[in-house]
VEXDREN-2710 file (C-alpha; in Angstrom, 1 decimal):
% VEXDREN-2710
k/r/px/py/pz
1/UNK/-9.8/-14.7/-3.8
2/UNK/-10.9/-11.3/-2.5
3/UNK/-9.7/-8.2/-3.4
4/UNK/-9.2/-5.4/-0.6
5/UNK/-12.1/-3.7/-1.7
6/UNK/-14.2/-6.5/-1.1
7/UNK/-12.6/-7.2/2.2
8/UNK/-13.0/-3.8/3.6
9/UNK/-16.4/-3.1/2.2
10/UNK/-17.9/-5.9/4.5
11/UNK/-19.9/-4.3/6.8
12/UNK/-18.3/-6.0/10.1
13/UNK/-14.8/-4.8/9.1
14/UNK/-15.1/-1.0/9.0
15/UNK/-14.2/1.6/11.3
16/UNK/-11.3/-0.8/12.4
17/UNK/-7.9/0.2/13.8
18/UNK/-5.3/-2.0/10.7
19/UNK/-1.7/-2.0/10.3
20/UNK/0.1/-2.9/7.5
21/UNK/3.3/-4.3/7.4
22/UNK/5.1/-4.3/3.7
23/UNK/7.7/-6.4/2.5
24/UNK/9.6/-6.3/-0.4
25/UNK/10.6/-4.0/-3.5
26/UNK/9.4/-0.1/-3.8
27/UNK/6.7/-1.7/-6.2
28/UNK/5.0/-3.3/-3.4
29/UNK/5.7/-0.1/-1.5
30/UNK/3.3/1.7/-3.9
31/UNK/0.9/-1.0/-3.6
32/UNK/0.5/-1.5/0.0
33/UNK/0.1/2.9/-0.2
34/UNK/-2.5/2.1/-2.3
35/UNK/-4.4/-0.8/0.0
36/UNK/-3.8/1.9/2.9
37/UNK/-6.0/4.4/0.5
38/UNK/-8.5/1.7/0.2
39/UNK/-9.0/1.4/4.4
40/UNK/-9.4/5.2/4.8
41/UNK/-11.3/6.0/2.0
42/UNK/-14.2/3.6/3.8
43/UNK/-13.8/4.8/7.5
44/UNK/-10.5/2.6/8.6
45/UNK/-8.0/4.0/11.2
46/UNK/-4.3/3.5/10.0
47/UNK/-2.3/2.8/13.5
48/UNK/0.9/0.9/13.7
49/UNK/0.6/-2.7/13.6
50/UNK/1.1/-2.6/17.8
51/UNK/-1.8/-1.1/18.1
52/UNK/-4.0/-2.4/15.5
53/UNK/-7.1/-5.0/15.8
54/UNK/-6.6/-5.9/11.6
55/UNK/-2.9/-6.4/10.4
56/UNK/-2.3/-7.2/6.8
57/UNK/1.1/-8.4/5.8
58/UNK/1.9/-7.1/1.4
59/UNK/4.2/-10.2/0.9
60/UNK/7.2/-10.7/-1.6
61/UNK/6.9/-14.1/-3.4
62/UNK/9.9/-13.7/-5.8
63/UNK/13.1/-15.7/-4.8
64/UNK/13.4/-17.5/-1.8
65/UNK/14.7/-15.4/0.7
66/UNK/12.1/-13.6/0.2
67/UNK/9.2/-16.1/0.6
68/UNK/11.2/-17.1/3.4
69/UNK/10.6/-13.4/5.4
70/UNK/7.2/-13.8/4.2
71/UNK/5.9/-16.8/6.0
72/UNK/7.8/-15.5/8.5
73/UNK/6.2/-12.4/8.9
74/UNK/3.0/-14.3/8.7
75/UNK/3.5/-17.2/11.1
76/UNK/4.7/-13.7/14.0
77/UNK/1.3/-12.2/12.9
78/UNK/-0.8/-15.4/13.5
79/UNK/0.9/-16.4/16.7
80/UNK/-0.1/-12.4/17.9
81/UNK/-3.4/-13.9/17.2
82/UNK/-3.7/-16.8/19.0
83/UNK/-2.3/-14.1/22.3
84/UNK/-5.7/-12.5/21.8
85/UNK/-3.1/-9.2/20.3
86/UNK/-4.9/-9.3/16.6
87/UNK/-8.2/-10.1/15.7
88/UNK/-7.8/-10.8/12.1
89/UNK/-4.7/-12.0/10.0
90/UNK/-4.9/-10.8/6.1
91/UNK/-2.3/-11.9/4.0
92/UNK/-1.8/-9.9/0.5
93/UNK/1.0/-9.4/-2.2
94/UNK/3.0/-11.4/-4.4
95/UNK/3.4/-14.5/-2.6
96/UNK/-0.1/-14.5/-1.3
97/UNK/-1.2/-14.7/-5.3
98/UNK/1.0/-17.7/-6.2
99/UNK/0.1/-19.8/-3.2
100/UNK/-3.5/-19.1/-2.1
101/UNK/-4.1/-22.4/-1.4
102/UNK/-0.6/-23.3/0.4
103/UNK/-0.9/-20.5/2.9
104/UNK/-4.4/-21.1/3.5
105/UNK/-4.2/-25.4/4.0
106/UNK/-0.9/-24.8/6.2
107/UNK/-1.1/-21.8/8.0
108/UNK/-4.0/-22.2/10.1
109/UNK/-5.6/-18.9/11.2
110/UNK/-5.2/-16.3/7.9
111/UNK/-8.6/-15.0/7.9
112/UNK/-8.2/-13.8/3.7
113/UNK/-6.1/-14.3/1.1
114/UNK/-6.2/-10.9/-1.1
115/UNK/-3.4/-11.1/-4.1
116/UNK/-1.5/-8.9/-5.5
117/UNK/-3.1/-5.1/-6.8
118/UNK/-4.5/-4.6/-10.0
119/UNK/-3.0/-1.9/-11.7
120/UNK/-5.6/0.9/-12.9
121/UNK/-4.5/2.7/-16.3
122/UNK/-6.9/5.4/-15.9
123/UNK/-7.5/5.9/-12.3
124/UNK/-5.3/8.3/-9.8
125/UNK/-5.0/6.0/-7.3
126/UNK/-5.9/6.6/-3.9
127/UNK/-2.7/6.5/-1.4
128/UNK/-1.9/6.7/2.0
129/UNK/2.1/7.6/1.5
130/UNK/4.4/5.7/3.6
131/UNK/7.4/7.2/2.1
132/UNK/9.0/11.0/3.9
133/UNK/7.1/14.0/2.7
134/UNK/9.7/14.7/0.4
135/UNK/9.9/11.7/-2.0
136/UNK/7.6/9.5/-3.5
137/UNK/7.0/6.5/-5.8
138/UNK/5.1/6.8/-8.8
139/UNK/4.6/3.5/-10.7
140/UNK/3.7/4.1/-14.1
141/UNK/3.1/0.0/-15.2
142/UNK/2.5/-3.4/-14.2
143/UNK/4.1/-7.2/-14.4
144/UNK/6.9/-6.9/-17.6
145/UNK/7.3/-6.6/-21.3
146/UNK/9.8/-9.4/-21.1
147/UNK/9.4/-13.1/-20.3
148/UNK/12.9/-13.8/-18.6
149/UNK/13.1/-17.2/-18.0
150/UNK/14.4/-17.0/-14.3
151/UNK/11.9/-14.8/-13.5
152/UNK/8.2/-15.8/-11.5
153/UNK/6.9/-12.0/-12.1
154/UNK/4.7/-12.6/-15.2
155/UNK/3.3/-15.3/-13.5
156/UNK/2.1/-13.9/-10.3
157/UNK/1.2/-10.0/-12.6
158/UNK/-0.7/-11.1/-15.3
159/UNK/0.2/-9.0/-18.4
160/UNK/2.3/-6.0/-19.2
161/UNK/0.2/-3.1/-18.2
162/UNK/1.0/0.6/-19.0
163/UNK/-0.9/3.6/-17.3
164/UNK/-2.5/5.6/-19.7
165/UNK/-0.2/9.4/-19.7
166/UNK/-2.8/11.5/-18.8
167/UNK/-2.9/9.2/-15.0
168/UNK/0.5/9.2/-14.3
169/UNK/0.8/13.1/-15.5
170/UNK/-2.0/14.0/-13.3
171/UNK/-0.2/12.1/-10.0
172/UNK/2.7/13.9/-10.9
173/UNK/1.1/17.1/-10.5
174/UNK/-0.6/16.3/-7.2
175/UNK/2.6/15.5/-6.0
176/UNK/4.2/18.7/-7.4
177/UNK/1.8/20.5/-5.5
178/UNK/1.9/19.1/-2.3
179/UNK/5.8/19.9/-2.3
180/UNK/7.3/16.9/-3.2
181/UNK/11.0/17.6/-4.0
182/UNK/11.6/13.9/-5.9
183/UNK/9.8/11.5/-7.8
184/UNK/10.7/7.8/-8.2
185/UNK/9.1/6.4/-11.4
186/UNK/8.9/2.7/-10.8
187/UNK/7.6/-0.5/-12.8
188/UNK/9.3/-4.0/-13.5
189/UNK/10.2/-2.5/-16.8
190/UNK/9.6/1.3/-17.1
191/UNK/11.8/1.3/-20.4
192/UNK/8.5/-0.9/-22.0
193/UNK/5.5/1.6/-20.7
194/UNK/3.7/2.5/-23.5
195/UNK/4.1/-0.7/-25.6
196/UNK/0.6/-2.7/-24.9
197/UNK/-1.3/0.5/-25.2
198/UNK/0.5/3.0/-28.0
199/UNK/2.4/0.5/-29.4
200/UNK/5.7/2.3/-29.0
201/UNK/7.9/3.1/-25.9
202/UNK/6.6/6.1/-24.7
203/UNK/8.6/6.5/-21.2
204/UNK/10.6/9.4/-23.3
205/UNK/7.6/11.5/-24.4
206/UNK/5.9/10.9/-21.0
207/UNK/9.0/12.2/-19.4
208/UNK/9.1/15.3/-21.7
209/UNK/5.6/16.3/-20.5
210/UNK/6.5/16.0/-16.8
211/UNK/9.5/17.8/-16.6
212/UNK/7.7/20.9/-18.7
213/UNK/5.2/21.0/-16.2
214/UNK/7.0/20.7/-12.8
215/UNK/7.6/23.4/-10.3
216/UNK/8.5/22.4/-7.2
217/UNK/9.8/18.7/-8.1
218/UNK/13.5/18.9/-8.8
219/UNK/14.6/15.1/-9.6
220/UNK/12.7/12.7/-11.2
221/UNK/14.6/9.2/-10.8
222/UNK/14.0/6.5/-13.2
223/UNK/14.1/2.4/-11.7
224/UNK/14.6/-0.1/-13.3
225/UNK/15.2/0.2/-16.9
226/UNK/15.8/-2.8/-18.9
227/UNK/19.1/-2.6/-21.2
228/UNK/17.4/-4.3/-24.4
229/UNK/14.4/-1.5/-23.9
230/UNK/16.7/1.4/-23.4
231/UNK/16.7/3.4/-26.7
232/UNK/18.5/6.4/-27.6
233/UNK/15.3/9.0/-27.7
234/UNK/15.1/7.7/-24.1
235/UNK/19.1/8.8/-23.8
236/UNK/18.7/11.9/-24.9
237/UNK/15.7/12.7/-22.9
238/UNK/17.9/11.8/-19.9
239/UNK/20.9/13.6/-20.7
240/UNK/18.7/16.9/-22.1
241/UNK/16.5/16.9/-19.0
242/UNK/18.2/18.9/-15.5
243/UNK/15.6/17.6/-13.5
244/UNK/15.9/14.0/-14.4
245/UNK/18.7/12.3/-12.7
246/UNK/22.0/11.4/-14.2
247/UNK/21.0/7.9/-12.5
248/UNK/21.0/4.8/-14.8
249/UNK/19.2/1.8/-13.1
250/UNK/19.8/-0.8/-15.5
251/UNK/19.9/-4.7/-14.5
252/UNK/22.3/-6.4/-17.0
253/UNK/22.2/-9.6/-15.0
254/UNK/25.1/-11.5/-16.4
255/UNK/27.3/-10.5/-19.6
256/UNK/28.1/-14.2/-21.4
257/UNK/26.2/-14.6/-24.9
258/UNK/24.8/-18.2/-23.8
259/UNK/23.9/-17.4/-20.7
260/UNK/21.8/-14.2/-22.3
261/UNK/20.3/-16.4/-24.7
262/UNK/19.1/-18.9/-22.2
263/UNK/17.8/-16.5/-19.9
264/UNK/15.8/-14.5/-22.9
265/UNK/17.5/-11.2/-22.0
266/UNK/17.0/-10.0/-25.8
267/UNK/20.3/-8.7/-26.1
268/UNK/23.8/-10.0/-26.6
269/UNK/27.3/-9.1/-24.9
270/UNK/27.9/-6.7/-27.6
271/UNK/25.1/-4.7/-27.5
272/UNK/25.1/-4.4/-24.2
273/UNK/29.3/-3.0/-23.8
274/UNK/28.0/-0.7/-27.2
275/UNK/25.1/0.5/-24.9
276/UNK/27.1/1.4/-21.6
277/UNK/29.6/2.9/-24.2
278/UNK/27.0/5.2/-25.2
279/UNK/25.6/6.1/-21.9
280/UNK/28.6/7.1/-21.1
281/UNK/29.7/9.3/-23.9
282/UNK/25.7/10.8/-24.1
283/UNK/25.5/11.8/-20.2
284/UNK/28.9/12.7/-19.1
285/UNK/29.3/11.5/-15.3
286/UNK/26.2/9.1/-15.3
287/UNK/26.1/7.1/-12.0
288/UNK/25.2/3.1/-13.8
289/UNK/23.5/0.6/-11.0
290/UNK/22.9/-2.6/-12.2
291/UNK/22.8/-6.3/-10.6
292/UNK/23.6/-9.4/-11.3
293/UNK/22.7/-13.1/-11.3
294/UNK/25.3/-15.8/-10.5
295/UNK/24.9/-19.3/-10.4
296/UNK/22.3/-19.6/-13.4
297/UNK/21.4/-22.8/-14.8
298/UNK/24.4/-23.6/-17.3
299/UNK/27.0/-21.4/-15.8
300/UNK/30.8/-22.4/-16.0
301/UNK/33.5/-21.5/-14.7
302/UNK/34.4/-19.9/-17.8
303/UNK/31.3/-17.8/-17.7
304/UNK/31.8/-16.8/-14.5
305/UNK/34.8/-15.4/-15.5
306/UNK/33.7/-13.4/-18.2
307/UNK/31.6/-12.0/-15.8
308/UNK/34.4/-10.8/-13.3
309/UNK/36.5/-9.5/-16.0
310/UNK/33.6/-7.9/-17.0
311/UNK/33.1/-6.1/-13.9
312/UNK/36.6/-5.1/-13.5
313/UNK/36.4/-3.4/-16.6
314/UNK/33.8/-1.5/-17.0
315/UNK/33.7/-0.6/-13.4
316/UNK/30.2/0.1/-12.0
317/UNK/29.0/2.6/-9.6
318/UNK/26.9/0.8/-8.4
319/UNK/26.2/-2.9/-8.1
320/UNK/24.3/-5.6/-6.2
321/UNK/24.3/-9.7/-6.7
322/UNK/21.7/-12.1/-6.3
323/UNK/22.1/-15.7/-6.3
324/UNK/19.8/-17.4/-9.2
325/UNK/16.8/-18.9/-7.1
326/UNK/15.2/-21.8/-8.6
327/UNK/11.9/-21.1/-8.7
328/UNK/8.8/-23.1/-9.9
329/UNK/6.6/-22.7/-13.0
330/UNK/10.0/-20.8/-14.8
331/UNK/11.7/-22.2/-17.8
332/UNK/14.6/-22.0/-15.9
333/UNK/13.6/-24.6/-13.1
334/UNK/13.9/-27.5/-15.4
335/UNK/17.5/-26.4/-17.2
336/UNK/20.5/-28.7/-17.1
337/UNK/23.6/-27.5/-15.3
338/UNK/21.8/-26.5/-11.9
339/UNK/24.9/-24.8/-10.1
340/UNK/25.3/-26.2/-6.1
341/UNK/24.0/-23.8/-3.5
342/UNK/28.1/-23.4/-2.0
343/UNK/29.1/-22.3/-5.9
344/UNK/26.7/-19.9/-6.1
345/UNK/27.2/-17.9/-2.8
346/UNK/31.4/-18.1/-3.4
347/UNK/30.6/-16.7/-6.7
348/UNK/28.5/-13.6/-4.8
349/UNK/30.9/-13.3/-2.3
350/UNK/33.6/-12.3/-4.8
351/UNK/31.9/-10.5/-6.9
352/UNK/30.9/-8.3/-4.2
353/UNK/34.6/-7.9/-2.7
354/UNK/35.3/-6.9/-6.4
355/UNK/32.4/-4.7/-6.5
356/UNK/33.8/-3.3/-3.0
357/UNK/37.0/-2.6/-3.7
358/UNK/35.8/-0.5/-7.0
359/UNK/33.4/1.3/-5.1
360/UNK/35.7/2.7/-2.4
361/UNK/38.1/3.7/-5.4
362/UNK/35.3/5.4/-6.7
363/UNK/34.4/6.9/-3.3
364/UNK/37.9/8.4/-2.7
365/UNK/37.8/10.5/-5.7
366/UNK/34.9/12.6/-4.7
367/UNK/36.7/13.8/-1.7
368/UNK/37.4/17.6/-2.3
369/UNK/34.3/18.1/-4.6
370/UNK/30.9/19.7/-4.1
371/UNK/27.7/18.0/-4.9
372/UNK/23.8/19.2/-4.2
373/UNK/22.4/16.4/-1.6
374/UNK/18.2/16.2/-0.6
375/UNK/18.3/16.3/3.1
376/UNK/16.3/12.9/4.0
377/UNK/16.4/13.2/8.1
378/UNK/18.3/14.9/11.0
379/UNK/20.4/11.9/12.8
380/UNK/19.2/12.0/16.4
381/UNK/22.5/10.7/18.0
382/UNK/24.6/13.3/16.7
383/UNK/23.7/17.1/16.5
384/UNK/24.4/18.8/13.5
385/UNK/24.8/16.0/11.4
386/UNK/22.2/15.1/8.6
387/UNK/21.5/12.3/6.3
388/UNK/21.1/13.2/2.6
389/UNK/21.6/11.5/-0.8
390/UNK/23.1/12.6/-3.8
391/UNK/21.4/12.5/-7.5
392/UNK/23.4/9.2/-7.6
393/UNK/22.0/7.8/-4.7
394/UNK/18.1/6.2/-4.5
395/UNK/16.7/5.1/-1.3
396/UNK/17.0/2.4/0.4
397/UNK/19.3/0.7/-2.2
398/UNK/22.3/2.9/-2.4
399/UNK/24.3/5.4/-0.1
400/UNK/24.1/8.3/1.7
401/UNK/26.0/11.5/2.2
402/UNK/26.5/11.8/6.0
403/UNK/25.9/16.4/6.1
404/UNK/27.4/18.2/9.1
405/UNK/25.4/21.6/9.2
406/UNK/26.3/24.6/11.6
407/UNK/22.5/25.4/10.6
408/UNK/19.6/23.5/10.9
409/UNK/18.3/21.9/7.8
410/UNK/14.9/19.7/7.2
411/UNK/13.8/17.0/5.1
412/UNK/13.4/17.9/2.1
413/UNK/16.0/20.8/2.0
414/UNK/18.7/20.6/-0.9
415/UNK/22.2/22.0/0.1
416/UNK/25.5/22.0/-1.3
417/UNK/27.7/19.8/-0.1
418/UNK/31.8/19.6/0.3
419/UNK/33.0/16.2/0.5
420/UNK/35.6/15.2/2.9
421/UNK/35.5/11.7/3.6
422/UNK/34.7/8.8/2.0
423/UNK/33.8/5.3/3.3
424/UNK/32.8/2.0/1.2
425/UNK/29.6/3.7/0.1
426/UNK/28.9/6.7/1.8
427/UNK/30.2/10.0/1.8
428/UNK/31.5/12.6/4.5
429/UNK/30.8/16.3/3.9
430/UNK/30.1/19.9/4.8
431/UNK/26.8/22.1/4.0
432/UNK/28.0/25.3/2.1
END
């Protein structure tokens, strides 16, 4: 299997007009910023897949909606191929590592098969940005700390792997010097960085040297934390820090003790009501995000239940639910107590109405208050009016604040913001 420095070091490939197209989570974002680096460092031309003689499709291989989109997204890209529209078809990312030899024997026409990215731990790695000006993702480690035993990641990553401080720092800086207004620090498990190469979680102590050393960065947003990780140094940090946002991304994935056991969460329905309990006490006002899995191997009713109670109780921000997805090569593909297909989505769908109904609750009491939003983009088909997100909010996953502005405003601008509507998951306001 090549790696994209091989493939674009090959004489007959350079100076070539290539598109990529990314699919997945915001880690794959970074890495298909990364494989964009790769083609212009060595004499590429980034165009828009339309217009490009090379496309290369960063695939998601972790459930099966999203391997579905995947083969898709392929199968579009090799039949633009056979029109004479694309000359080559290169097919990277997660679900490209895991079945090599599938894609290759059934999809005839995929001219490489190049993996998923290898994490450098020294390296600044070389990026072509595909997120706005104004935000960016860092990630700080690789594959996860954990061995969950839904979960394909390990599988298709390799081993835990931290960046050394001194990398990420010095990204952070670039960034901070080009403008950047907020930084997304991304991994499968951010709350483990450190571990395999200090032997400690470090993501605290990194965070303390960041923040001392930003000037014109003004949130730095922390995905996806895991809840047996989180410690109360980390805590602290978040609640001590301005700049770091009152944003806890923290996937609990289901709350019954036997369920946790079997899925090797490391953590038990106590400890995880003890730690919302002091999230909530420590940072006053935290927004909590978290998902869920329904339908896991062994699930009853009862569980299920425990899980909706749970839920109305503790009342989330923010929520999303997955449907457990059975995948090969996991521990959990061979369990007793495989829940039907129809359970599991009737399980999700009322969860989510639950989850709805808390949220516009939640919504309704922000009407009349003032927040500061980041201005993400101008909306085109309505003048005046911006889109913007709160320190609550992340991209792509969350919300937005809907701004109407008698002045003009950019991307990237932070304004005050009255609120004075709310809908299911946005909110309606007025620029100070």
């Amino acid at each position: 299997m090549k790696t994209i420095k091989d493939f674009y070091s090959e004489r007959h490939a350079q100076g070539r007009n290539v598109g990529v197209i990314n699919l997945g989570c915001a880690r794959n974002l970074v890495d298909a910023q990364v494989i964009l680096g790769h083609l212009k460092r060595t004499g590429h031309h980034i165009v828009d897949v339309a217009d490009a003689d090379i496309a290369i499709v960063n695939t998601c291989g972790f459930i099966e909606a999203a391997k579905k989109e995947s083969i898709d997204t392929i199968i579009e890209l090799l039949e633009l191929k056979k029109q004479g529209k694309l000359k080559k078809v290169i097919v990277a990312g997660c679900l490209a590592q895991r079945y090599s030899d599938e894609l290759i024997r059934e999809l005839d026409g995929i001219d490489a098969i190049v993996g998923a990215q290898q994490l450098d731990r020294e390296a600044l790695p070389e990026q072509v940005l595909l997120t706005p000006g104004h935000f960016a993702y860092v990630k700080i480690c690789e594959s996860c700390y954990n061995q969950c035993s839904f979960c394909i990641i390990p599988k298709i990553k390799g081993k835990f792997t931290s960046r050394t401080m001194e990398s990420v720092f010095r990204e952070v800086k670039q960034l901070d010097e080009r403008g950047v207004k907020e930084v997304l620090m991304i991994g499968q498990d951010i709350t483990a960085y450190g571990m395999d190469i200090y032997r400690e979680m470090s993501l605290a102590k990194l965070l303390k040297e960041i923040t001392a050393a930003m000037e014109n960065i003004q949130w730095i947003r922390l995905l996806y934390t895991f809840p047996a990780h989180v410690t109360d140094e980390l805590i602290d940090v978040i609640a001590g820090e301005e700049k770091i946002c009152k944003y806890i991304d923290m996937p609990i994935q289901h709350i019954s003790d036997n369920l946790l056991k079997s899925m090797n969460r490391g953590i038990t329905t106590r400890e995880i009501r003890e730690l919302i309990g002091k999230i909530r006490v420590k940072i006053p006002g935290a927004s909590i995000r978290t998902t869920f899995i329904v339908g896991l191997p062994g699930e009853t009713s009862g569980n299920y239940k425990e899980l909706l109670d749970f839920v109305q109780e503790t009342r989330f921000d923010k929520m999303g639910v997955f449907v457990y997805s059975r995948e090969e090569g996991t521990p959990a593909y061979a369990m007793p107590g495989q829940v039907p297909e129809t359970v599991k989505k009737e399980r999700m769908n009322r969860l989510m109405q639950l989850q709805r109904d808390i949220s516009m609750t939640a919504q309704q009491k922000m009407v009349g208050r003032s927040m500061k939003v980041l201005v993400d983009e101008e909306q085109k088909e309505a003048k005046g009016v911006y889109l913007g997100r709160s320190e609550y909010d992340a991209p792509e996953v969350d919300g937005s604040v809907y701004v109407h502005s008698a002045r003009k405003l950019k991307p990237g601008d932070f304004v005050t913001v009255k609120i004075t509507d709310a809908l299911e998951y946005d909110l309606v306001g007025e620029a100070a």
